[in-house]
MIKE-234870 format. One record per residue: x negated, y negated, z of N, C-alpha, C, O in turn; residue number from 1. Coordinates in steps of 0.1 Angstrom, whole numbers, m for minus. Atoms other than C-alpha are relative to their C-alpha. Layout:
<nodes>
nc1;nc2;nc3;cac1;cac2;cac3;cc1;cc2;cc3;oc1;oc2;oc3;nr
X;Y;Z;X;Y;Z;X;Y;Z;X;Y;Z;NUM
...
</nodes>
This chain:
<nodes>
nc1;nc2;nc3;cac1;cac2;cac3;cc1;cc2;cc3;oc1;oc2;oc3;nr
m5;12;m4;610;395;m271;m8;m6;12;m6;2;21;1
1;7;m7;592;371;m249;10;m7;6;21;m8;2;2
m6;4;m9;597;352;m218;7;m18;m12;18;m24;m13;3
m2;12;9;597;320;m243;6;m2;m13;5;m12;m21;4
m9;m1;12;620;332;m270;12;m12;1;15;m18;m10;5
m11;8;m5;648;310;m256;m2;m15;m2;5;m23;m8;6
2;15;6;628;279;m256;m5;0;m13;m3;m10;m19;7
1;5;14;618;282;m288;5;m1;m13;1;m6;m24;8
m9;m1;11;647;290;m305;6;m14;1;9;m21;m9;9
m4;19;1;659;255;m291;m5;m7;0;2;m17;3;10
9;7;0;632;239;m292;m1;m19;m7;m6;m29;m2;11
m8;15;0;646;208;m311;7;m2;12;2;m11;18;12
m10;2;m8;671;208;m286;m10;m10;10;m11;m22;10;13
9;7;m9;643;204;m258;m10;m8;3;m14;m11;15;14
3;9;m1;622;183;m273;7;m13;m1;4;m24;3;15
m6;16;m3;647;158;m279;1;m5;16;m2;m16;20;16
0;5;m14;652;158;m242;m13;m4;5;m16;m16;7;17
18;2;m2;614;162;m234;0;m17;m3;m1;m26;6;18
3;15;4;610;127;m255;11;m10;4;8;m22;3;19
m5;12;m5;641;108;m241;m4;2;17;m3;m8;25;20
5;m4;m17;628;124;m204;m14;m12;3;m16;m23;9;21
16;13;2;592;106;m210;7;m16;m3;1;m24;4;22
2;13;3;604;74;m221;14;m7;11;15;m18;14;23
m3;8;m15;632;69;m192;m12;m3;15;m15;m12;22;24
14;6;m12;602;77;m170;m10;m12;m6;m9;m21;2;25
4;9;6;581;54;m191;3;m16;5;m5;m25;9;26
m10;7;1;607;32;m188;3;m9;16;3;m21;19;27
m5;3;m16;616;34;m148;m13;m2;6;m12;m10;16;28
13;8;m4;575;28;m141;1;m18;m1;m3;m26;7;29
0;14;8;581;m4;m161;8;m8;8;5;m19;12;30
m16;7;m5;617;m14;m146;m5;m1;16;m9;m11;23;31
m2;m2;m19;617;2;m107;m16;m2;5;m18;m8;15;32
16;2;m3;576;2;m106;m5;m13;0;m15;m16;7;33
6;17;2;570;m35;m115;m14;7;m7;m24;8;0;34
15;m9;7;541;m16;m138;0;m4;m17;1;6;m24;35
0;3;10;538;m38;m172;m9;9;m11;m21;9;m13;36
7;m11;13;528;m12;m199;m9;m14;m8;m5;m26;m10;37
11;4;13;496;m25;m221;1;1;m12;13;4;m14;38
m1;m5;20;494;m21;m263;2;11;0;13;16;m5;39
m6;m13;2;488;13;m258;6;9;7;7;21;4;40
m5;m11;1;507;26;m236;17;m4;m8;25;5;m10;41
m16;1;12;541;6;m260;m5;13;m7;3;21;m6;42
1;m2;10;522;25;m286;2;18;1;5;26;m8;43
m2;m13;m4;523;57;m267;21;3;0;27;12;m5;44
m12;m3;m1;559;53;m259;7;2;m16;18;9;m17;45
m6;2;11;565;46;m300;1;15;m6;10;17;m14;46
6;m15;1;553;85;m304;14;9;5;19;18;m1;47
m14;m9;m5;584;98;m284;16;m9;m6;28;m6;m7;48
m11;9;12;605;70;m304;2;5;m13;11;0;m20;49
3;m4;10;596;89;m332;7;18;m3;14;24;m10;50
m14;m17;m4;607;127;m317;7;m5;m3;9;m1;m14;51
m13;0;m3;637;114;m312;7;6;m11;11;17;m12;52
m4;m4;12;649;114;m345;m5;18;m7;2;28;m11;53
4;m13;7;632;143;m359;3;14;13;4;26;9;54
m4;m10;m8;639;165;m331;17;2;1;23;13;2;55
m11;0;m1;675;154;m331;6;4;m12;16;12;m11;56
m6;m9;13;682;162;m368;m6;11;m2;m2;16;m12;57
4;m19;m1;663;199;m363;13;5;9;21;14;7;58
m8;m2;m13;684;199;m330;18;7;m7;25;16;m3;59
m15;3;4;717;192;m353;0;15;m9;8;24;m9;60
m1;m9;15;709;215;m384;m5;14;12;m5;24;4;61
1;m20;m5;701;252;m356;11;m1;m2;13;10;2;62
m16;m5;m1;742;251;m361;3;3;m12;15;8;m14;63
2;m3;16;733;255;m400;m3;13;m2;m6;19;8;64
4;m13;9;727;288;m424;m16;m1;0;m22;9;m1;65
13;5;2;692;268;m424;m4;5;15;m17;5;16;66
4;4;m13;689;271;m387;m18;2;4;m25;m5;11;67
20;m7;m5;648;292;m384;m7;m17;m15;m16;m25;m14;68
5;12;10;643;265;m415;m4;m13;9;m15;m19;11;69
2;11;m5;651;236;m395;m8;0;12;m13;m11;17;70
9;4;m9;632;248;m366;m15;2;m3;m24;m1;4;71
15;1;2;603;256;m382;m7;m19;m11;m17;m26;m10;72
4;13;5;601;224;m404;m2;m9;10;m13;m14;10;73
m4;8;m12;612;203;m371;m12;4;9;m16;m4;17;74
11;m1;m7;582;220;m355;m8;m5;m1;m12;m12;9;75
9;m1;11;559;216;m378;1;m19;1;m9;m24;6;76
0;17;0;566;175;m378;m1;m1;12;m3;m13;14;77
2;10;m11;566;174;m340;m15;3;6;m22;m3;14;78
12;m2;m3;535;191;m340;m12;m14;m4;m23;m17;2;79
8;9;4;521;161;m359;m1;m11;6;m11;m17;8;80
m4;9;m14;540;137;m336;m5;0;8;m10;m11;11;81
2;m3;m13;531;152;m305;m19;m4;m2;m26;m11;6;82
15;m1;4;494;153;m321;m8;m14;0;m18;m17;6;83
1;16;0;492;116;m328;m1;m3;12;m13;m8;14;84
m3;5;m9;505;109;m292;m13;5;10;m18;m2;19;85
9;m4;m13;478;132;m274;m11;m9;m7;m17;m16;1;86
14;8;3;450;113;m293;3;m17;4;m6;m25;6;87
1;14;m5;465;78;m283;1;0;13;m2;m11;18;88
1;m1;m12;468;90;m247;m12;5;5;m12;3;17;89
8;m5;m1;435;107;m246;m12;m15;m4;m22;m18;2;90
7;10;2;421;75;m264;1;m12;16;m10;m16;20;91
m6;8;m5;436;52;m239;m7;8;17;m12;1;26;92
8;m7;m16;423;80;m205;m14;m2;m2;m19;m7;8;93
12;5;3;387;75;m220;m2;m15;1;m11;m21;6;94
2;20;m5;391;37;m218;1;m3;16;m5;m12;22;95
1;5;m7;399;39;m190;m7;6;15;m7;1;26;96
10;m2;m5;375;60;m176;m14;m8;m5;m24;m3;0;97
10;3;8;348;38;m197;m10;12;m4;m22;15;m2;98
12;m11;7;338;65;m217;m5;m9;m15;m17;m9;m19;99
m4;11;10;344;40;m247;4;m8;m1;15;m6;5;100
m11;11;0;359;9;m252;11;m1;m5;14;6;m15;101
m14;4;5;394;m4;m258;3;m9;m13;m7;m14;m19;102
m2;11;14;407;m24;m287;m4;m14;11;m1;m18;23;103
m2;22;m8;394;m64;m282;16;0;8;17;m1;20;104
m13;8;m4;434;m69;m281;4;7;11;16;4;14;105
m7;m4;m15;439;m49;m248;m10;m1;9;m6;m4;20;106
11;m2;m10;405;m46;m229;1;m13;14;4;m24;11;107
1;11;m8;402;m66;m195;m6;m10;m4;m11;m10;m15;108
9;11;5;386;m99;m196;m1;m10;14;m3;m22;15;109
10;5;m14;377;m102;m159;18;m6;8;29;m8;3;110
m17;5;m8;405;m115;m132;3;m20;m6;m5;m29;m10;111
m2;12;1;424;m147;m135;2;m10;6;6;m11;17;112
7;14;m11;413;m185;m128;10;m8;m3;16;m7;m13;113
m5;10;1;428;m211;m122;3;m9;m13;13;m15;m15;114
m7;6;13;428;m225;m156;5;5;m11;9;0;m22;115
m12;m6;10;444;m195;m171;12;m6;2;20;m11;m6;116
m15;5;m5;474;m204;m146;4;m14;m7;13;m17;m14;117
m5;16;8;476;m240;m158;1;3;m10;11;m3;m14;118
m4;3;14;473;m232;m194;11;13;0;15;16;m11;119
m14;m10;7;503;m202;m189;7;m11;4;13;m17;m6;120
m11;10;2;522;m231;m171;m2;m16;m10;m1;m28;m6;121
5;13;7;513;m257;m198;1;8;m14;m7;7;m23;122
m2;m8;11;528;m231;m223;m8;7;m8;m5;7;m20;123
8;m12;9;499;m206;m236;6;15;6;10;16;18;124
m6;m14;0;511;m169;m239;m8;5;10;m19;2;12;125
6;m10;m11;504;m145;m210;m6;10;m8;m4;14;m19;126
13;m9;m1;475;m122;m207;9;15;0;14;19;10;127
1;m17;m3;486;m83;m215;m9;8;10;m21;6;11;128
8;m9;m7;478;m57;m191;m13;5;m5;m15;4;m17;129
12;m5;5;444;m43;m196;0;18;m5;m1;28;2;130
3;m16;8;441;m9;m217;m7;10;10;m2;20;14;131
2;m6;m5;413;m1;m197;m4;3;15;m14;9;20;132
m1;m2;m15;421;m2;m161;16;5;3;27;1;0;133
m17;m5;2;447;19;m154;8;m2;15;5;m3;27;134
m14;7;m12;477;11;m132;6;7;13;10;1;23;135
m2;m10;m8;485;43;m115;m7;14;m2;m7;21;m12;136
1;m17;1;470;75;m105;3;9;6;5;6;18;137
m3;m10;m9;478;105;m93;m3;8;0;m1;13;m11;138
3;m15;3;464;139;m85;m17;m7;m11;m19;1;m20;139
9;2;7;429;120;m103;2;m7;m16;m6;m14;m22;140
m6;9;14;450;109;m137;10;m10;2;19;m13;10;141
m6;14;0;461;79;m147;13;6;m11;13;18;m16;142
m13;m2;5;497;76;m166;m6;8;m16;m2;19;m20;143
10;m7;11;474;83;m199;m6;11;3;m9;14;m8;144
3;m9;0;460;111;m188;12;14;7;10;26;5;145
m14;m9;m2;492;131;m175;6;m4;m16;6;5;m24;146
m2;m1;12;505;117;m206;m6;11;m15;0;16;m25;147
10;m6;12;474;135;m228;7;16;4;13;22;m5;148
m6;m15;m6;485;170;m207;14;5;m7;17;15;m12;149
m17;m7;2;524;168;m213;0;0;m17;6;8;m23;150
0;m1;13;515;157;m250;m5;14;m4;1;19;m14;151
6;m16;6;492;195;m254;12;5;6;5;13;12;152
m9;m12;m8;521;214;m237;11;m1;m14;14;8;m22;153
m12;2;14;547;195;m265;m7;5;m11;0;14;m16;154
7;m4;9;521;202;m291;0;16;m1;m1;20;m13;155
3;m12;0;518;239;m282;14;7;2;13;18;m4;156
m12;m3;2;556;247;m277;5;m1;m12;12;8;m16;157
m6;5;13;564;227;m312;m6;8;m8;m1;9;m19;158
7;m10;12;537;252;m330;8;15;2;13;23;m6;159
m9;m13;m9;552;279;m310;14;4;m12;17;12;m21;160
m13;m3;7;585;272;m322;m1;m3;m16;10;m5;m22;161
2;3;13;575;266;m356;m8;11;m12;m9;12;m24;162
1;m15;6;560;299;m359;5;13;4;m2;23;2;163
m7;m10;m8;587;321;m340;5;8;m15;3;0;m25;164
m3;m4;9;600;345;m367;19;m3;1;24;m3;12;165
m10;m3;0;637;343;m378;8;13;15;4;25;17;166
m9;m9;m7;666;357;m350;4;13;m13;4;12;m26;167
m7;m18;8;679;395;m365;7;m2;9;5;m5;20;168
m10;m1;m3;710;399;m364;7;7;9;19;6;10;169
</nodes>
């Protein structure tokens, strides 16, 4: 028995938390930060909108005859989840280091003049944040790159638990 038997038998359990944990933080950058998320990082947050569910019905069914079933299938799909999310957060830390470019529809397009302001007040849609200039860092990463980190940790827990062997009785 490992130190990590525990989490991995609940491992639905704790990624459901894990993914509503991220997207209050997410969430409280956005709200209490005054920090307008970009395309990707909505598209990052859509990734842990997606746990939710599938971690929550693994989470439900460990109280089942199924229970090693539901955590290994439940793994096995957050593995794919989590997998998705490190490559949109990993895409998104390369932008904005310019290792590559951003989608057209998020990339900067230089600061704003005077006749952006008149045509937002003269009713044209506001300018999205820029993809690749990132908004906060800390410790050298930007929110996309702590993002890419905690996404390998979910990714490597969710295989974990998805290849733990059935509890004996």
């Amino acid at each position: 028995m490992s130190a990590l038997d525990p989490v991995l038998r609940r491992w639905p359990i704790l990624a459901f938390a894990a993914s509503a944990a991220m997207l209050i933080v997410a969430h409280g950058f956005q709200s209490l930060g005054h920090l307008e998320p970009c395309h990707l990082c909505l598209e990052q947050r859509q990734v842990y909108w997606a746990a939710l569910p599938v971690s929550g019905v693994a989470a439900i069914l460990l109280a089942s005859p199924r229970e090693t079933a539901a955590r290994r299938i439940g793994g096995a799909v957050l593995v794919l989840v989590f997998a998705y999310g490190a490559y949109l957060a990993a895409f998104q830390a390369g932008a904005e280091w310019k290792w590559w470019p951003a989608p057209a529809t998020c990339s900067s397009t230089g600061p704003v003049s005077l006749h952006d302001l008149g045509a937002l007040l003269g009713g044209a849609a506001a300018r999205p944040p820029a993809c690749d200039v990132a908004a906060w860092v800390f410790l050298g990463l930007s929110m996309a790159g702590w993002n890419f980190l905690i996404q390998l940790a979910l990714i490597a827990l969710s295989a974990l638990s998805a290849l733990t062997p059935a509890r004996r009785p």
